[in-house]
N, C-alpha and C positions, 0 to 999 in steps of 0.2 A: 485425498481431495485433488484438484485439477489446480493446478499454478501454469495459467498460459505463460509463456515465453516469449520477450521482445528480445533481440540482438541488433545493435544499432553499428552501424557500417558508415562513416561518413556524413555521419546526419542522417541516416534512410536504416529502417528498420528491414534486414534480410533475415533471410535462412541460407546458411550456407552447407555444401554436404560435404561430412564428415571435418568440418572446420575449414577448408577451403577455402580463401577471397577470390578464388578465381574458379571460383564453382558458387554461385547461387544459383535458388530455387525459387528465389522470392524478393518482392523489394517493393517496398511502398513507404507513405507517409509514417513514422511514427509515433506521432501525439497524435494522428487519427484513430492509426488503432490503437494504442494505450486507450482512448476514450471508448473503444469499443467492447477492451475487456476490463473496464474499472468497477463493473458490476462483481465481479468475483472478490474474494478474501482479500486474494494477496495475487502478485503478479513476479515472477524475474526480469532482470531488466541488464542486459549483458552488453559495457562499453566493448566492443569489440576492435577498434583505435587504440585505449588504453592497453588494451591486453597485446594489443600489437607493438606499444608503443611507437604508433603513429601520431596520438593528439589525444584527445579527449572529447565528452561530449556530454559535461558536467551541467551546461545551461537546461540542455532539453530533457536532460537527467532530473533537474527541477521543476521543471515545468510538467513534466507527467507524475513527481513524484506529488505534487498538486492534486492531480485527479487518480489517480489508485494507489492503493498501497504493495510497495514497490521494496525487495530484493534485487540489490544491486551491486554488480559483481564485473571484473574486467580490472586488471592493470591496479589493484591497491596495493602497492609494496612500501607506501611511507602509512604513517601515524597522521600526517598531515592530511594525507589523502582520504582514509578514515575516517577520520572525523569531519574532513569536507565532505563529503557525501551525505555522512549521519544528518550534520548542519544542512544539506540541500534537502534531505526530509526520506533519507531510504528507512525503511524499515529493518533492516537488515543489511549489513555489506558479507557480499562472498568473497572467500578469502582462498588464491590458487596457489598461483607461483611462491608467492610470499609467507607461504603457512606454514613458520617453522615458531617452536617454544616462544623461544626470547620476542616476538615479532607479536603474537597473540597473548601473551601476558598483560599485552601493552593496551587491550582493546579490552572492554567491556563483552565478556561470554555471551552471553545474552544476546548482543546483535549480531553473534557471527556465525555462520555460515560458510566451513570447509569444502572448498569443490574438491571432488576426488575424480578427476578426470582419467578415464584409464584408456590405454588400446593395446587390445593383448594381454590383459593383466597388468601391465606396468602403468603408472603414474606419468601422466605429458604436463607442460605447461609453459609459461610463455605463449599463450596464443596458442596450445596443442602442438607447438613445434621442437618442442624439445623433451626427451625422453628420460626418466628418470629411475637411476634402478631399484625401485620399491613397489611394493605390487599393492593392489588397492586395499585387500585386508591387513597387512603391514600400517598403512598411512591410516585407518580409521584408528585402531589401536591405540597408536604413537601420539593423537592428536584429540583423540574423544573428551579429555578431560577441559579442553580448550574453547569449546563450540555451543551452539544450542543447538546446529544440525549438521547436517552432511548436503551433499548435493552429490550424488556421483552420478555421472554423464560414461555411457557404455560408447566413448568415441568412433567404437568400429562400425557401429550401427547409428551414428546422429547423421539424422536426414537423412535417413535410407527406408525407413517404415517399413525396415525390414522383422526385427524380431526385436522381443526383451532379452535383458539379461537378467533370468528369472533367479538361477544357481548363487550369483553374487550377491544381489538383494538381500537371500537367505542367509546366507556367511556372514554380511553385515548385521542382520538382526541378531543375530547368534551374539555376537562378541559388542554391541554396542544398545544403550537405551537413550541413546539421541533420534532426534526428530531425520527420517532420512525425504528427500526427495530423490526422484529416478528421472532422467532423462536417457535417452537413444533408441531410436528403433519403434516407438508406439505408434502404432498404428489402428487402433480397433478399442469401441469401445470395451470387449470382453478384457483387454489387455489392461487396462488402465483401474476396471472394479477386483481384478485381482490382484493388482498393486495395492487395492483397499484395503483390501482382505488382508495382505502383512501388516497393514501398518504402514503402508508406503505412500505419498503423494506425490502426484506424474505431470512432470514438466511436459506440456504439449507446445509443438510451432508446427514442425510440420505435416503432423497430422491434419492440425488445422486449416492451414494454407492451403492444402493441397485437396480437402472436403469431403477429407475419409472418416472425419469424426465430427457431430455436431458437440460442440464442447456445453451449449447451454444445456441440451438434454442430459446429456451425460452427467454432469454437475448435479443435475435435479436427480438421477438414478441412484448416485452417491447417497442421498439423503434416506432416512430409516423415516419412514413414514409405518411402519407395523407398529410400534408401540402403543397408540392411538388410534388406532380404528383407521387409519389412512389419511390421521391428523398432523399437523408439526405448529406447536405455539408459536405464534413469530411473532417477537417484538418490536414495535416500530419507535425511528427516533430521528429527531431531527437534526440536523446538519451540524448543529452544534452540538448534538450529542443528550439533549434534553427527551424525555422517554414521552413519548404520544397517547399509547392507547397497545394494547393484547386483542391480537387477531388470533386467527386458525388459517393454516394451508393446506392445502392438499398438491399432489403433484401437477396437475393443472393449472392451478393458482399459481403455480412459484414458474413454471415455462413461462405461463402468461408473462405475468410481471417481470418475467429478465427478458423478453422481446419486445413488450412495449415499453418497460423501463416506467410502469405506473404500481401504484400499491393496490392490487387485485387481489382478494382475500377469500376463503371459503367460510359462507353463514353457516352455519350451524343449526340455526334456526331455519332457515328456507332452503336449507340443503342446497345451497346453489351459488356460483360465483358471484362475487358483485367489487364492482370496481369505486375504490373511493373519489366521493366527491362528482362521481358521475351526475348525481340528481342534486344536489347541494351546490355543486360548483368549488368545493373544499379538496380540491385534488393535490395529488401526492405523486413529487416524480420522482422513479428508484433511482439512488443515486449507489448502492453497494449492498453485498450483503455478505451478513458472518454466518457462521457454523459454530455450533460450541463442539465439544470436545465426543460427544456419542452422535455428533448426525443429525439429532433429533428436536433441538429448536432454533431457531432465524434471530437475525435480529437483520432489521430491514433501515437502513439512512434512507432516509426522502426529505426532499423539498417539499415542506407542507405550505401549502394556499391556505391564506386566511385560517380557519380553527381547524381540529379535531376530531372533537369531542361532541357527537349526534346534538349535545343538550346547550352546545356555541360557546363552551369553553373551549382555552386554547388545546388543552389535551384530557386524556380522561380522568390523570390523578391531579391537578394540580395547576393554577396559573401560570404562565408561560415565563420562563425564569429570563431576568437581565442579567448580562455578563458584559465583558469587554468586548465579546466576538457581537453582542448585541448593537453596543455603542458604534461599533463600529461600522454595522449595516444600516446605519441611522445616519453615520457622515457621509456613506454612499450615497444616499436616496437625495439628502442633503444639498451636495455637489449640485445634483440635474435640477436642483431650484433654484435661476440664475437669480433670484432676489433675497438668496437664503446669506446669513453673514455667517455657515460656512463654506458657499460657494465663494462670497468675496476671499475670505483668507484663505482656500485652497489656490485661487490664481493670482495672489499676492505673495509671493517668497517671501520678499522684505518681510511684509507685514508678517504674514506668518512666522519665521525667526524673530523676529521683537516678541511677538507674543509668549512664545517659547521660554525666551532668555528672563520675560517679566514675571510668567508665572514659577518658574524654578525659583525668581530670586523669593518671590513671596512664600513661596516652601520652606525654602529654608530661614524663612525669615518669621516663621509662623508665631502667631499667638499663643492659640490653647490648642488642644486638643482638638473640638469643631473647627478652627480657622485652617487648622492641619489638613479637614480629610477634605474643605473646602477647595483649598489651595489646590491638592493633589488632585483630584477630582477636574478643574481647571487645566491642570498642564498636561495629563493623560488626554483631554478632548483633543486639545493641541497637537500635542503629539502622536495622536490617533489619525489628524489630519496628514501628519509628515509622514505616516506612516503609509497613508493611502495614496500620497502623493508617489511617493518613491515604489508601489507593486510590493508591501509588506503588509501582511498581515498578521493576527495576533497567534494563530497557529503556527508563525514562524520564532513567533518571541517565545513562545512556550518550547516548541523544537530546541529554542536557541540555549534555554535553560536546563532543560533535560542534559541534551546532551553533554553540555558543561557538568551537570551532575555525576556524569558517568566519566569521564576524563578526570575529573576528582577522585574520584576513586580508584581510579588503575594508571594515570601518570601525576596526576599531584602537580599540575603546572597550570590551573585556572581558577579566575574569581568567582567564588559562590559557597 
């Protein structure tokens, strides 16, 4: 699959060649373009400051890890730093300089992601400026029991769109059954579907930048459309993750929809595109899409307008489910009702902390059972508003939990 590539420089997303600060190729906004490739799977998102140790760039690392989902890699050499990331909402942290035993014991397998940065065969890091004597099938070896994946970067050829390093790839497959990503040198879509073909997914930047690969088509070329007649089931579901309704694609249908970023689907029945909510006004804006594990079917996040379901339910299986991330699009809407009493206590601190400190004390100071979930019920709206006041949301308290889950279980030093 395709994992476009950000490297953030200062606050500014470049490409530099062959690792370089004093060689770009590129430089622009980066939470502009994060927004532009959030429609994909998954993204890499490389502090190139951190790896410098020049500074950091942990805010806008949040801020986009908000809108895509985000491998994020540069300068992790503490536990602390780790788990701040996981906590800012990466999906994954890469792990370079600092990818020895005792240092990856310490992390949760599952989120990590070995870069095996080579030039020449040997292992570099610290920002690619320090040379290491271990050669790149050495360090997969040594370290594979450690990871969910690899990332190995062909340094001699990053940002040069000059060639792969097809030979190495191979070596790796041979000796490892971790997830590998390939970065340096891509430049062509033929280059990138024969990384398919191993088993390999292709970090692209400056293929992209520079307009020698259209990455949304290529993305779509990836897909196995043959099993179905030139069909792909795609699931659709809304933002919170609740399931909508079972469409069909075709490769048409899926360019379309990641250009206009709407839910455009192939009938089946009228053998012909048709865009939702065109004629209804129930429209659907693509917000990401997944891949499952053969290529072969979607599952599509959108912003759903109004319902679904042709027949004015809100989806095709089922009434539309409340949840916290519900309630809390309720105190949103809320707010902009300057006559709403939770407009008054969003711009009342006072008031809102009194409220807070009254409804805890009645928690714990409950009756039965009913007065319990009343209570609770009470201080969660409250504290939904504190939540929305301070730029938190409830996918940040679920992140905040998870990851304390996993720190449980590999340092044993948090509550849960």
């Amino acid at each position: 699959m395709i994992i476009p590539s950000i490297d953030i420089l200062n606050g500014r997303a470049v490409k530099l060649v062959k690792g370089d600060p004093n060689n770009k190729k590129f430089e622009t906004n980066a939470l502009e373009l994060a927004q532009s490739f959030s429609i994909f799977p998954e993204i890499n998102l490389i502090d190139l400051d951190a790896a410098l140790g020049t500074g950091n760039n942990i805010e806008l690392i949040r801020k986009i890890s908000k809108i895509c989902t985000c491998n994020v890699g540069g300068g992790i050499r503490t536990t602390k730093i780790a788990y701040d990331l996981l906590k800012a909402g990466a999906n994954k942290i890469i792990i370079g300089t600092k990818a020895d035993v005792e240092f990856l014991k310490q992390l949760p397998k599952e989120k990590i992601i070995i870069a095996i940065d080579s030039r020449k065969g040997k292992i570099v890091d610290k920002g690619w400026t320090n040379e290491i004597d271990e050669t790149t099938i050495d360090r997969a070896n040594r370290l594979k029991n450690y990871c969910n994946s690899f990332l190995y970067t062909y340094v001699d050829k990053e940002g040069t769109l000059e060639d792969i390093d097809e030979n190495t790839v191979n070596e790796l497959k041979k000796i490892t059954k971790n997830k590998i990503q390939y970065a340096g040198g891509i430049s062509s879509k033929d280059q990138i579907i024969k990384l398919e073909s191993l088993g390999v997914d292709a970090v692209v930047g400056m293929a992209y930048y520079e307009n020698k690969i259209d990455i949304y088509e290529t993305f779509v070329d990836l897909l196995n459309f043959k099993k179905s007649m030139g069909l792909i089931p795609t699931i659709v579901k809304n933002t919170n993750g609740q399931i909508l309704m079972l469409a069909y694609s075709n490769r048409e249908s899926v360019i379309k929809s990641i250009k206009e970023r709407k839910g455009i689907y192939f009938s089946r029945s009228r053998q012909e595109l048709w865009e939702k909510g065109l004629t209804s006004g129930n429209t659907q804006e693509l917000k990401n899409i997944k891949v499952d594990c053969d290529r072969d079917t979607l599952i599509y996040k959108v912003l759903q307008k109004n319902v679904a379901c042709h027949t004015g339910a809100y989806t095709c299986f089922e009434d539309e489910d409340f949840n916290m991330e519900s309630l809390y699009e309720i105190i949103e809407s809320k707010i902009s009702e300057s006559n709403s009493f939770t407009d008054k206590v969003y711009n009342d601190e006072t008031m809102l902390k009194e409220k807070i400190i009254e409804e805890a004390d009645e928690v714990v100071n409950f009756k039965n059972k009913d007065n319990l979930t009343w209570e609770i019920a009470d201080l969660l709206y409250f504290i939904s508003i504190l939540m929305k006041k301070n730029g938190i949301d409830y996918k940040d308290i679920n992140n905040e939990l998870k990851i304390r889950n996993l720190m449980k279980k590999t340092i044993n030093n948090t509550k849960l």
